[in-house]
Backbone as XML, in Angstrom:
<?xml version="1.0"?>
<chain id="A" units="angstrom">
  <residue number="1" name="UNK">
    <atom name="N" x="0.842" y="-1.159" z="0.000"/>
    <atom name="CA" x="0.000" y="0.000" z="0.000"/>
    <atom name="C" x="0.902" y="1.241" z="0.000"/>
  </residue>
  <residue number="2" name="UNK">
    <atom name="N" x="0.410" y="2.264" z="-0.866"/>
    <atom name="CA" x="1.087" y="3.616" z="-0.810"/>
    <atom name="C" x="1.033" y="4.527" z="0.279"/>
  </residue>
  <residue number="3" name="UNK">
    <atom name="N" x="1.926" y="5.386" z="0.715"/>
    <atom name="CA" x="1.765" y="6.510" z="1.539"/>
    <atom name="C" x="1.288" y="7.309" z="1.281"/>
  </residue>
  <residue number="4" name="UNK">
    <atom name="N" x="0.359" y="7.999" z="1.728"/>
    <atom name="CA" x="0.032" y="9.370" z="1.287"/>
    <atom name="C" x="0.978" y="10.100" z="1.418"/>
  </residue>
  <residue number="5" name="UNK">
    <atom name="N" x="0.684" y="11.146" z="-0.027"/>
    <atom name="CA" x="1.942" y="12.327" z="-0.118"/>
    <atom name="C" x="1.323" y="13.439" z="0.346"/>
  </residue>
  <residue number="6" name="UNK">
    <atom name="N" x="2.264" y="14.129" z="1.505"/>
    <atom name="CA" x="2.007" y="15.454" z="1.897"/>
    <atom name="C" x="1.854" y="16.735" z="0.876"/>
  </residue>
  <residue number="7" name="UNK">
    <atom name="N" x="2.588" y="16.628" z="-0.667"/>
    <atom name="CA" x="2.607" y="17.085" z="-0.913"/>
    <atom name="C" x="1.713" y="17.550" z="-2.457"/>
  </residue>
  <residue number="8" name="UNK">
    <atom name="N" x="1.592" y="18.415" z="-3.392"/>
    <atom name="CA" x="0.323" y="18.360" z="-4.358"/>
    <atom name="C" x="0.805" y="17.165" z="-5.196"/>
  </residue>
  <residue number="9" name="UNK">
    <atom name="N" x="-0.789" y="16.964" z="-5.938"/>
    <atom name="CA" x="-1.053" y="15.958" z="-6.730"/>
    <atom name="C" x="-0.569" y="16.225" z="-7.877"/>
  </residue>
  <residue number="10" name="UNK">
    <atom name="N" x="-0.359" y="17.417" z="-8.233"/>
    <atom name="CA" x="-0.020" y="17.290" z="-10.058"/>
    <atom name="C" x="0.951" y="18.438" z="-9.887"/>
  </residue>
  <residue number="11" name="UNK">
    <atom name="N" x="1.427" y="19.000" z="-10.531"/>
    <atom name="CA" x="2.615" y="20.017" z="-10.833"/>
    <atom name="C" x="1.635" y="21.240" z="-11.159"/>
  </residue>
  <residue number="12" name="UNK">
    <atom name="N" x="0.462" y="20.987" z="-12.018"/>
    <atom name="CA" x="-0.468" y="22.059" z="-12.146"/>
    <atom name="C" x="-1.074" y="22.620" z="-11.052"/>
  </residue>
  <residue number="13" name="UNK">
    <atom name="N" x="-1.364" y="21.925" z="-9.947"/>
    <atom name="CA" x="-1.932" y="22.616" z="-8.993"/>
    <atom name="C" x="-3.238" y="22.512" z="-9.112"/>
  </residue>
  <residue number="14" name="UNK">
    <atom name="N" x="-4.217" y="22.057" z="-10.156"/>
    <atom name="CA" x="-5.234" y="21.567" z="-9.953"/>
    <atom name="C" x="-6.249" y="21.840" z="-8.740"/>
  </residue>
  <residue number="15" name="UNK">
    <atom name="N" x="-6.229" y="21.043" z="-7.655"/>
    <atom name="CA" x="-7.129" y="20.759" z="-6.789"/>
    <atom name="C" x="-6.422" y="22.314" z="-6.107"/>
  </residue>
  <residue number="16" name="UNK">
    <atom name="N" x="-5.604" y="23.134" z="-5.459"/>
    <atom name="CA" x="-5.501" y="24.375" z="-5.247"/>
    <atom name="C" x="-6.132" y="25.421" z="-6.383"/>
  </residue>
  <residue number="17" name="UNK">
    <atom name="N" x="-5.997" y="25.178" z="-7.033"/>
    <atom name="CA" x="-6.299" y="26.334" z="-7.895"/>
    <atom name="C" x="-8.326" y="25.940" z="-7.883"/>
  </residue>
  <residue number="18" name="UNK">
    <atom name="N" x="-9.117" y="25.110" z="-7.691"/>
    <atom name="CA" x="-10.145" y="24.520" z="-7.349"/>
    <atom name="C" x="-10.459" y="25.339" z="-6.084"/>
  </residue>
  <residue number="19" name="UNK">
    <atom name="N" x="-9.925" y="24.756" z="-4.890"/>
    <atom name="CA" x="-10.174" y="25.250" z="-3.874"/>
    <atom name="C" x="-9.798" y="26.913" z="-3.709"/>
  </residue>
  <residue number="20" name="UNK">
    <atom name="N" x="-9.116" y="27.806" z="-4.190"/>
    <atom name="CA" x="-9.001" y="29.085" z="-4.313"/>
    <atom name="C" x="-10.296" y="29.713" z="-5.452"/>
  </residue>
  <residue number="21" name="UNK">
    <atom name="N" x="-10.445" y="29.064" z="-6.314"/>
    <atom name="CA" x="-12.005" y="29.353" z="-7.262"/>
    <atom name="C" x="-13.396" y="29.373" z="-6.481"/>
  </residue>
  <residue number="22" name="UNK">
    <atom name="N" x="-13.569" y="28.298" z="-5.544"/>
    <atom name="CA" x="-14.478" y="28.001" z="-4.487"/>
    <atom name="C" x="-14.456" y="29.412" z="-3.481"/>
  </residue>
  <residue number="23" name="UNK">
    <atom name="N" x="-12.775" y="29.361" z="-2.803"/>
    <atom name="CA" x="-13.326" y="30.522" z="-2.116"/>
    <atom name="C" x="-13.818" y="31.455" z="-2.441"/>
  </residue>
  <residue number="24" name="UNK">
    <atom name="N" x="-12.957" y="31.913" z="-3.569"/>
    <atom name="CA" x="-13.694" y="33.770" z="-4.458"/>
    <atom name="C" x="-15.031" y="33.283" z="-4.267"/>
  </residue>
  <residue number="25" name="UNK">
    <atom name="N" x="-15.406" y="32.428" z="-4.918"/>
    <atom name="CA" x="-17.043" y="32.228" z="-5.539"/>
    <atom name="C" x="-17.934" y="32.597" z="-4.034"/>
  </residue>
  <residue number="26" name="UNK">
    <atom name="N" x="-17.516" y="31.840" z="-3.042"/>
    <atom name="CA" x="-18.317" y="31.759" z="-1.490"/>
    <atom name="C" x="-18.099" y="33.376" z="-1.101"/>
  </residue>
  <residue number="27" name="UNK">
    <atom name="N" x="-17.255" y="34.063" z="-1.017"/>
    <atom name="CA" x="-16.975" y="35.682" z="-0.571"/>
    <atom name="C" x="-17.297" y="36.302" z="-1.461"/>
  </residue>
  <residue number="28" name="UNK">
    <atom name="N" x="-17.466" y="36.174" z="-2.334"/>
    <atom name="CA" x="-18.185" y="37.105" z="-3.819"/>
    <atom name="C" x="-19.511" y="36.725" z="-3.200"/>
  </residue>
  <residue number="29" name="UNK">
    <atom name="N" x="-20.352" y="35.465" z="-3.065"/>
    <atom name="CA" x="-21.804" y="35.574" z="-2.754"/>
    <atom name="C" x="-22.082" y="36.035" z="-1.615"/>
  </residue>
  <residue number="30" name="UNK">
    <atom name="N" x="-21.289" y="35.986" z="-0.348"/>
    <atom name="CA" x="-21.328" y="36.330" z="0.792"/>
    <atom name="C" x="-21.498" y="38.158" z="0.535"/>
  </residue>
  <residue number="31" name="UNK">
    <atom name="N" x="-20.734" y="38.712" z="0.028"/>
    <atom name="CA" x="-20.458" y="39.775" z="-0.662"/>
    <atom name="C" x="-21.714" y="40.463" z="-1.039"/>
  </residue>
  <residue number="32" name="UNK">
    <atom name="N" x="-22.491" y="39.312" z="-2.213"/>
    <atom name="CA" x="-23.252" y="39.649" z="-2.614"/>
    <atom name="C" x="-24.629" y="39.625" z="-1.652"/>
  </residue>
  <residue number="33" name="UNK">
    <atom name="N" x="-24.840" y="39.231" z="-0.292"/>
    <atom name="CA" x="-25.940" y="38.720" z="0.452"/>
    <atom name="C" x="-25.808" y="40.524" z="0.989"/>
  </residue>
  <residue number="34" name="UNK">
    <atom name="N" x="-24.896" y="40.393" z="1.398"/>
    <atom name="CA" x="-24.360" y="41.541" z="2.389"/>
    <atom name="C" x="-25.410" y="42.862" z="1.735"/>
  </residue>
  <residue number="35" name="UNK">
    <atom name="N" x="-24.899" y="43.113" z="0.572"/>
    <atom name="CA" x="-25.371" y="44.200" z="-0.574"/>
    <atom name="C" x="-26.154" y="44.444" z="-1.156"/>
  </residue>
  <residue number="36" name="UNK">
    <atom name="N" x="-27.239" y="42.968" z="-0.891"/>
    <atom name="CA" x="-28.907" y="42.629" z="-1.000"/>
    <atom name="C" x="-29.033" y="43.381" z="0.123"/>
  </residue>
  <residue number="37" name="UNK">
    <atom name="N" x="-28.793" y="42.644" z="1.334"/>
    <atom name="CA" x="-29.359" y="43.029" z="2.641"/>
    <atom name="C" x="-29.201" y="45.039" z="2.298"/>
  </residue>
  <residue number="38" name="UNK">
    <atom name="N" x="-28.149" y="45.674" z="2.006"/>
    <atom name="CA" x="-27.984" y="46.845" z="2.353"/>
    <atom name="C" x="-29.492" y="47.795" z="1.593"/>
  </residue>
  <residue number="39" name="UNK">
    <atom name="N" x="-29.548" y="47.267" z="0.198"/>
    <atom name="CA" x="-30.144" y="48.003" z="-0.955"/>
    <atom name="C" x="-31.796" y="47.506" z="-0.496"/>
  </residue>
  <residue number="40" name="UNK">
    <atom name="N" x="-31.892" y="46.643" z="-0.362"/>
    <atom name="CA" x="-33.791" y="45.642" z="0.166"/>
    <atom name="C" x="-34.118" y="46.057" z="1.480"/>
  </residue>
  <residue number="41" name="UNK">
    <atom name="N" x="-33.270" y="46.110" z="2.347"/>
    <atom name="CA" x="-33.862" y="46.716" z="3.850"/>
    <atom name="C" x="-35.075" y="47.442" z="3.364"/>
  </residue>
  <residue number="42" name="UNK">
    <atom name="N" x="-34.566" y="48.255" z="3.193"/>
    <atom name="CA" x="-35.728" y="49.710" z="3.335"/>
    <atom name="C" x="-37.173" y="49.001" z="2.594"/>
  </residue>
  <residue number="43" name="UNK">
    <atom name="N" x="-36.984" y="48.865" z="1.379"/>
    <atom name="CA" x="-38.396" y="48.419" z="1.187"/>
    <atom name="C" x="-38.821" y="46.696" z="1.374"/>
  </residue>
  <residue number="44" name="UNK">
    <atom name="N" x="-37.815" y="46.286" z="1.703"/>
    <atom name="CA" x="-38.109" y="44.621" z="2.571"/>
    <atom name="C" x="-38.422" y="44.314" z="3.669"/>
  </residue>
  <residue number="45" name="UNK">
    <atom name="N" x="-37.584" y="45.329" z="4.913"/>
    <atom name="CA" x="-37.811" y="45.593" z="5.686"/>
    <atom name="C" x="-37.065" y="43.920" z="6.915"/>
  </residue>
  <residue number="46" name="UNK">
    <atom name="N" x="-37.697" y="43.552" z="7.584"/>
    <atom name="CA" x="-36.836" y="42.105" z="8.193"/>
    <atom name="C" x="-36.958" y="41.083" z="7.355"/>
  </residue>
  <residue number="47" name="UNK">
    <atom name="N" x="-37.333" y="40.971" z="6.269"/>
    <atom name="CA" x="-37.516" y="39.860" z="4.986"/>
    <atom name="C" x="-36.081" y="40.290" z="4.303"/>
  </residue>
  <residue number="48" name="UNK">
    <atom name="N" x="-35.781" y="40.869" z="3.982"/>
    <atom name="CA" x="-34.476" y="41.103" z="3.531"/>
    <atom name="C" x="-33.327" y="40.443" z="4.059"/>
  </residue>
  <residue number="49" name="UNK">
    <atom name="N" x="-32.976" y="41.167" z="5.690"/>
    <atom name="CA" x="-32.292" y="41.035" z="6.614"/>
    <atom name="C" x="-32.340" y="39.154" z="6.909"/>
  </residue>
  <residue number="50" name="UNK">
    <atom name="N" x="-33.497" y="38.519" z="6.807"/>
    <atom name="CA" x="-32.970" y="36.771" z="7.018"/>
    <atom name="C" x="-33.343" y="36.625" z="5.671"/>
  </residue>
  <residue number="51" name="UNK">
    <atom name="N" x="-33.419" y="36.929" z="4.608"/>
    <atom name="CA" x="-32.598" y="36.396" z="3.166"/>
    <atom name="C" x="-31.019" y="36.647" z="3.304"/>
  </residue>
  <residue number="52" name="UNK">
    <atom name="N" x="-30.819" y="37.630" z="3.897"/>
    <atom name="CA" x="-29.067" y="38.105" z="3.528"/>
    <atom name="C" x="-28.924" y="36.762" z="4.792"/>
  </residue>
  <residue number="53" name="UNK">
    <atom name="N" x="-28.998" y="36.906" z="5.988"/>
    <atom name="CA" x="-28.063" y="36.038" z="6.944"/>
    <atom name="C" x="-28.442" y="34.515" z="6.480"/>
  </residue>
  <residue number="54" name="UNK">
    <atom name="N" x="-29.011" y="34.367" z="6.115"/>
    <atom name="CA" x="-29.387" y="33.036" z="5.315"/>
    <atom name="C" x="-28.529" y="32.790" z="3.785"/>
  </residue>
  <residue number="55" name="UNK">
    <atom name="N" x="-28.168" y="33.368" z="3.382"/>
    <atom name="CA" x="-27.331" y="33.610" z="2.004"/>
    <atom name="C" x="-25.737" y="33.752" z="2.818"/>
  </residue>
  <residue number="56" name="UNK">
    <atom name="N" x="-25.709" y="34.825" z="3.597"/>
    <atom name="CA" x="-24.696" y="34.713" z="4.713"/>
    <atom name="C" x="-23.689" y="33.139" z="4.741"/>
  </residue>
  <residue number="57" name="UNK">
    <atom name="N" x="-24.529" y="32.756" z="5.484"/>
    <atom name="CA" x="-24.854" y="31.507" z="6.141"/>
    <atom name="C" x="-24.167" y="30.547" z="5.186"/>
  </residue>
  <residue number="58" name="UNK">
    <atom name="N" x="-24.919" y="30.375" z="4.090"/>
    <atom name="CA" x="-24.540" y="29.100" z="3.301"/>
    <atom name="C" x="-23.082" y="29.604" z="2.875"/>
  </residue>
  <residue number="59" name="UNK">
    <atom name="N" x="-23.260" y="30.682" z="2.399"/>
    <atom name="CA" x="-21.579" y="31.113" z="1.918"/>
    <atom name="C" x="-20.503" y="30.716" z="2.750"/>
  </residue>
  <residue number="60" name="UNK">
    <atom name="N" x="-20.725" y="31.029" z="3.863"/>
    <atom name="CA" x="-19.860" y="30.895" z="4.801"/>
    <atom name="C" x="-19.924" y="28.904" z="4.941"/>
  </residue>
  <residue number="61" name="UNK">
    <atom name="N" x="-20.413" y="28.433" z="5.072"/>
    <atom name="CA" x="-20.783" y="27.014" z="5.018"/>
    <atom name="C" x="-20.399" y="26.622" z="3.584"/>
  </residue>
  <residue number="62" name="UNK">
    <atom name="N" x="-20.335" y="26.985" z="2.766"/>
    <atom name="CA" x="-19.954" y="26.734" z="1.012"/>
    <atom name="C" x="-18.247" y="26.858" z="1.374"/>
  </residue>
  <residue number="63" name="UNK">
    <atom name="N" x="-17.689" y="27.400" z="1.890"/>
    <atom name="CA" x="-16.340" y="28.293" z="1.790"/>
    <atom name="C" x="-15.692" y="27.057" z="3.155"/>
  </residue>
  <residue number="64" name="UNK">
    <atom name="N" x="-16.476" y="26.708" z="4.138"/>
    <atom name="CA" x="-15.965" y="25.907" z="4.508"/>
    <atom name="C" x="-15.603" y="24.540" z="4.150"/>
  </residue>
  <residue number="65" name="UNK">
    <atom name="N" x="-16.827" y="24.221" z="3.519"/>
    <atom name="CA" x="-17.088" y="22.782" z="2.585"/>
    <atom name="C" x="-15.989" y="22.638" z="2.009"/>
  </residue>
  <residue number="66" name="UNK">
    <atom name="N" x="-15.680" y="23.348" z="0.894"/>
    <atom name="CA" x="-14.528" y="23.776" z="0.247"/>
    <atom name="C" x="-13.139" y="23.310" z="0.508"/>
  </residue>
  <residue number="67" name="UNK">
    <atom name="N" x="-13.009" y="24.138" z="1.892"/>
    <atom name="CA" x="-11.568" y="22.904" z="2.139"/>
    <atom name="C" x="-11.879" y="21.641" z="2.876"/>
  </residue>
  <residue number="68" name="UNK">
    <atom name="N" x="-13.199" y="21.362" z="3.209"/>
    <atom name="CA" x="-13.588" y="20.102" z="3.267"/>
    <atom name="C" x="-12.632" y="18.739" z="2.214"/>
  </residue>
  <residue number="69" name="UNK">
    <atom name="N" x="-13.627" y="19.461" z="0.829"/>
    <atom name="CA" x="-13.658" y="18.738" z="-0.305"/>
    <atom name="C" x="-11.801" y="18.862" z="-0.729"/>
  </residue>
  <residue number="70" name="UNK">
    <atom name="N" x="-11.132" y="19.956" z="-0.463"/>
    <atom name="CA" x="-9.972" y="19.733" z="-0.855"/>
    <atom name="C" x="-9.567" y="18.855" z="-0.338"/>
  </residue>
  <residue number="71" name="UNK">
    <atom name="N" x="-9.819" y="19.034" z="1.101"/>
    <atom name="CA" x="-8.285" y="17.604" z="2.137"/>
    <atom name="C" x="-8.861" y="16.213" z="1.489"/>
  </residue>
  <residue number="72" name="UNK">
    <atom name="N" x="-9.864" y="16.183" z="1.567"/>
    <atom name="CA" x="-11.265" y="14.814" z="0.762"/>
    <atom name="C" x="-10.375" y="14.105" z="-0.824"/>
  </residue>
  <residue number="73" name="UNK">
    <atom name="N" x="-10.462" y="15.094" z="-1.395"/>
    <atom name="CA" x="-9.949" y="14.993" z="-2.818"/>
    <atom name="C" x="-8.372" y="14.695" z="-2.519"/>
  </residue>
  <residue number="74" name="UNK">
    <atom name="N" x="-7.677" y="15.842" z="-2.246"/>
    <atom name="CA" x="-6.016" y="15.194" z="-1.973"/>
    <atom name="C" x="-5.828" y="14.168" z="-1.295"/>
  </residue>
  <residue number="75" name="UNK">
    <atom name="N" x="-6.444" y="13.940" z="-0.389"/>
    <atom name="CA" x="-6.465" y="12.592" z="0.469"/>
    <atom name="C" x="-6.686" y="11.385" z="-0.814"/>
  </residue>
  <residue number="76" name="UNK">
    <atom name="N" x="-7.657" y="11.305" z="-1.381"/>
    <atom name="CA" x="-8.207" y="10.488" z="-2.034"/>
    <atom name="C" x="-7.089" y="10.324" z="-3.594"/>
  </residue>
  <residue number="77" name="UNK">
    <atom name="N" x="-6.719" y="11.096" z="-4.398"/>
    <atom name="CA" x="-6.049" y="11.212" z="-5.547"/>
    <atom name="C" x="-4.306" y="11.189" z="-5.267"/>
  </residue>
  <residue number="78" name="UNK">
    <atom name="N" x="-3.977" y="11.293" z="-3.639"/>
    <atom name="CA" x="-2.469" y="10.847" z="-3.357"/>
    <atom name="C" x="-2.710" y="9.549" z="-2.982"/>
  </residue>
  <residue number="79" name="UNK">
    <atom name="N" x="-3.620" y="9.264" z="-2.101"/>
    <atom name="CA" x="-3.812" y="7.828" z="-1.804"/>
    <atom name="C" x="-4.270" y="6.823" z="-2.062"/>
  </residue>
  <residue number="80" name="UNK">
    <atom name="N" x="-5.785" y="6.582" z="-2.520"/>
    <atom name="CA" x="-6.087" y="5.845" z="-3.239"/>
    <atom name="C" x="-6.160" y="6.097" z="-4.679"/>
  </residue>
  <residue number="81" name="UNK">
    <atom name="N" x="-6.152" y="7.200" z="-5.227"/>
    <atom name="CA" x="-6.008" y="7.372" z="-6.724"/>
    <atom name="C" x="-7.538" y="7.616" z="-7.297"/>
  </residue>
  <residue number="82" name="UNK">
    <atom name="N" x="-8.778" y="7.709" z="-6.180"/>
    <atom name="CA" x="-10.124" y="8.005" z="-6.471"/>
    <atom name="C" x="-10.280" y="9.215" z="-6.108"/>
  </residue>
  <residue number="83" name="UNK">
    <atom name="N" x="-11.040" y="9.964" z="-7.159"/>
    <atom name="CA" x="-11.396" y="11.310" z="-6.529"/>
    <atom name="C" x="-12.970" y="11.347" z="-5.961"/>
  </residue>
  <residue number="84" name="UNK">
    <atom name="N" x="-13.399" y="11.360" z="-4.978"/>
    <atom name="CA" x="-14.767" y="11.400" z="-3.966"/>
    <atom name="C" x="-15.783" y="12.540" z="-4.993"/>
  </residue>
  <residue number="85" name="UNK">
    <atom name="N" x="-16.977" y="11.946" z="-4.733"/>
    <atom name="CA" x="-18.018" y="13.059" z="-5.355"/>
    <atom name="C" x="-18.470" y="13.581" z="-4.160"/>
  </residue>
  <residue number="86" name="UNK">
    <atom name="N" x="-18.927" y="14.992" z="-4.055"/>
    <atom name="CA" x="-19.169" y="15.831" z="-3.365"/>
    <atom name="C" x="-19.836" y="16.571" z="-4.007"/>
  </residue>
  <residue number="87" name="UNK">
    <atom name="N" x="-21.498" y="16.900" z="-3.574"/>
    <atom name="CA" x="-21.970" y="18.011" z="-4.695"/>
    <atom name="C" x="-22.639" y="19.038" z="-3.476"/>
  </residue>
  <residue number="88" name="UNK">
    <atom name="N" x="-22.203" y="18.673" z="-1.854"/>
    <atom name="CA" x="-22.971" y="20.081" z="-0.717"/>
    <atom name="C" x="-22.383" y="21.171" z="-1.166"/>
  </residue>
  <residue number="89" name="UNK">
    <atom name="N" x="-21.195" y="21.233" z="-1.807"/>
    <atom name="CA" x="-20.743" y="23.260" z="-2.008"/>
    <atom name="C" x="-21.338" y="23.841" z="-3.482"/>
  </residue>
  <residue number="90" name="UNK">
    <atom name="N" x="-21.308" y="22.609" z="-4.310"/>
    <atom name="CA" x="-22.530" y="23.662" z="-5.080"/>
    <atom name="C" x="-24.161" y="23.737" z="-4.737"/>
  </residue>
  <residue number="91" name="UNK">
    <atom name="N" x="-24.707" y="22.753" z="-3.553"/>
    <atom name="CA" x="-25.765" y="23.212" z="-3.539"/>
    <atom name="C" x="-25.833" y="24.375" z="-2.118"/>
  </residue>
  <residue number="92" name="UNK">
    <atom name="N" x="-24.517" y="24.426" z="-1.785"/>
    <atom name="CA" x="-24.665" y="25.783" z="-0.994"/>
    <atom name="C" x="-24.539" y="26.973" z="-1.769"/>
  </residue>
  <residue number="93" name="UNK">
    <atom name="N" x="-24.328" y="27.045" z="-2.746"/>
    <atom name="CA" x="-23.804" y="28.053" z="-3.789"/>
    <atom name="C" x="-25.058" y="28.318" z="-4.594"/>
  </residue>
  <residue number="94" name="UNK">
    <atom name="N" x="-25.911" y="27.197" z="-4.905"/>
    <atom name="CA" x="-27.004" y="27.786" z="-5.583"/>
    <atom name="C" x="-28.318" y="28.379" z="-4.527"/>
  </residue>
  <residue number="95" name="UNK">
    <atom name="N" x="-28.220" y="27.346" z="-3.222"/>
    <atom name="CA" x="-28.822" y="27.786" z="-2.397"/>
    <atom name="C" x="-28.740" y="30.044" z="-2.326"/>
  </residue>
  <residue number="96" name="UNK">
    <atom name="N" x="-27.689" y="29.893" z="-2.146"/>
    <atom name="CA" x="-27.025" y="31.337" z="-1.674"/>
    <atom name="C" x="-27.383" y="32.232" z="-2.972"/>
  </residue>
  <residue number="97" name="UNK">
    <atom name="N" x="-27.148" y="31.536" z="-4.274"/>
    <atom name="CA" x="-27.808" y="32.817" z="-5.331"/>
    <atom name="C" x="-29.491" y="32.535" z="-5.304"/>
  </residue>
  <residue number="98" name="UNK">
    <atom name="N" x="-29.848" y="31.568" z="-5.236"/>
    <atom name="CA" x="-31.580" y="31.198" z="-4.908"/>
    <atom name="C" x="-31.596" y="33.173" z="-4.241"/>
  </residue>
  <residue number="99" name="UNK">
    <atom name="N" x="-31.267" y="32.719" z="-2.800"/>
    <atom name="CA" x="-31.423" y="33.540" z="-2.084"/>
    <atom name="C" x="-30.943" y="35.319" z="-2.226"/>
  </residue>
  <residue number="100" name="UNK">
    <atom name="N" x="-30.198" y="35.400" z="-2.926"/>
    <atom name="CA" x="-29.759" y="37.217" z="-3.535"/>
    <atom name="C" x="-30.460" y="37.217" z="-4.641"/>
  </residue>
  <residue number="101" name="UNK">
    <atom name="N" x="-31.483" y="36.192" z="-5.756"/>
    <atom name="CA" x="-32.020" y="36.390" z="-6.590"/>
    <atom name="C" x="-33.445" y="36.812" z="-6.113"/>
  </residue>
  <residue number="102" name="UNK">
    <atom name="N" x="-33.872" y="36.309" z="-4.914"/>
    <atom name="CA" x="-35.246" y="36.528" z="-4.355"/>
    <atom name="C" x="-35.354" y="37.661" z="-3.722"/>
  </residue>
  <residue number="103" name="UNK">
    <atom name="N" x="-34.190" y="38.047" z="-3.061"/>
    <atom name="CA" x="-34.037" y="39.344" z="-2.408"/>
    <atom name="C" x="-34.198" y="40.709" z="-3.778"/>
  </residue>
  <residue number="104" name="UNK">
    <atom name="N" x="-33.312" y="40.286" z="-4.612"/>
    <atom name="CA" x="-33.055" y="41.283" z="-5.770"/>
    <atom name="C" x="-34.389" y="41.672" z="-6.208"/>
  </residue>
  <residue number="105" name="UNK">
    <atom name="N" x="-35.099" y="40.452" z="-6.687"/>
    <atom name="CA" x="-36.527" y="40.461" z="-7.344"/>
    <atom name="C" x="-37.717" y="40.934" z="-6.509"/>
  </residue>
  <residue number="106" name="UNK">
    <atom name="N" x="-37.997" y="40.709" z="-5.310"/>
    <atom name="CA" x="-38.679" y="41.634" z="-4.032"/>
    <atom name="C" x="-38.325" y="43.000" z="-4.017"/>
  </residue>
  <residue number="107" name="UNK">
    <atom name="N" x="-37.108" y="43.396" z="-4.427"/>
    <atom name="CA" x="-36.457" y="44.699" z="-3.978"/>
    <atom name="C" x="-36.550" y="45.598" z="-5.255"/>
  </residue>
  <residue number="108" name="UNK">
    <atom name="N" x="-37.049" y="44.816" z="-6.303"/>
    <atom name="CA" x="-37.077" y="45.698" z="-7.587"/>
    <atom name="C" x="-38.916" y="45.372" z="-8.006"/>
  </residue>
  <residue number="109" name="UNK">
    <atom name="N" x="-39.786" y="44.881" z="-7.366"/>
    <atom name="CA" x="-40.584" y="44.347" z="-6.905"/>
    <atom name="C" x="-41.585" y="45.816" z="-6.518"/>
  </residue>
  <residue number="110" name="UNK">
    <atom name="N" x="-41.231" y="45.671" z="-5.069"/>
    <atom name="CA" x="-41.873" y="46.623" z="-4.243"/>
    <atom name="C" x="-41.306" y="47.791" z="-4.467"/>
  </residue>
  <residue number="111" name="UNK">
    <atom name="N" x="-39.804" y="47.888" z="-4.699"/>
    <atom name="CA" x="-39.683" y="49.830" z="-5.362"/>
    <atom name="C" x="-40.585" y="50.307" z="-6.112"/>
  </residue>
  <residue number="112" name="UNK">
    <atom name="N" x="-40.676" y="49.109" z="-7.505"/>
    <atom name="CA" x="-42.189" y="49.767" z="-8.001"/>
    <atom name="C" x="-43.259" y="49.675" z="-7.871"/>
  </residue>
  <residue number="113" name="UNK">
    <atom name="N" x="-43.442" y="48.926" z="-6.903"/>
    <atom name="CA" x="-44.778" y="49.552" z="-6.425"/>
    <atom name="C" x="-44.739" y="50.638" z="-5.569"/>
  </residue>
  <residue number="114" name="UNK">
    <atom name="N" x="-44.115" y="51.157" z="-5.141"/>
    <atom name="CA" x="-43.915" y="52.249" z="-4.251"/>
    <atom name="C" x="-43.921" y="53.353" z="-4.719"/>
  </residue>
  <residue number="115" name="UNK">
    <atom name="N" x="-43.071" y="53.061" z="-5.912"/>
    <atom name="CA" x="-43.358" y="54.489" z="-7.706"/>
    <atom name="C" x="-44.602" y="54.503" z="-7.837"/>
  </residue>
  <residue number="116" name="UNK">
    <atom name="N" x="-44.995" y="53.560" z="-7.890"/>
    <atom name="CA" x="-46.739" y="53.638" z="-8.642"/>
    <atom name="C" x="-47.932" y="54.078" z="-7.911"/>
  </residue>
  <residue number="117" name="UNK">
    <atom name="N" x="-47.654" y="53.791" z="-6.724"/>
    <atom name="CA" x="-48.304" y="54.391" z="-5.258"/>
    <atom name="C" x="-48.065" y="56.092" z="-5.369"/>
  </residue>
  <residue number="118" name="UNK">
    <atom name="N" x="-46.893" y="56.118" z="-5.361"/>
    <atom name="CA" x="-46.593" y="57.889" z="-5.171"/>
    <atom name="C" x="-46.849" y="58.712" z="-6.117"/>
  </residue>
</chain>
């Protein structure tokens, strides 16, 4: 039986350059929850505010997954030579745009109705 190697799997860097794509993606949506929450408050009001910490949430949970799935994968492709399927960080990821798309669409939503009122 082989040892696992401490060190990367390919010379390309692959599974790093993976796990650094993951993070942007999780802090870009996190990013993006944040900036729902700022712009929807006002006419969302606390519906906004637990869409964003809920979008929050998974990001932050997506971003952890992440190096989950890295140690998972390097573990697996130095040692046994299988790479593991894992599909919780993209459904935290779609979860999280679900959630800045519903916020967005409420928030462009009720502005106009608020035009149309006034």
């Amino acid at each position: 039986m082989t040892q696992p190697s401490s060190g990367p799997f390919d010379s390309g860097l692959q599974l790093e350059r993976t796990l650094l794509a993951w993070r942007r993606t999780c802090l870009a949506l996190g990013l993006g929850s944040a900036v729902m929450v700022r712009f929807a408050a006002e006419a969302l009001g606390a519906t906004a505010v637990v869409l964003g910490l809920v979008g929050l949430g998974a990001a932050a949970a997506g971003y952890a997954r992440a190096a989950v799935r890295y140690r998972r994968a390097h573990h697996g492709l130095t040692g046994s030579g299988e790479l593991p399927i894992d599909g919780l960080a993209l459904a935290l990821v779609t979860v999280t745009l679900v959630l800045i798309g519903v916020g967005a669409f409420s928030y462009v939503v009720w502005s106009g109705i608020d035009r149309l009122l006034l």
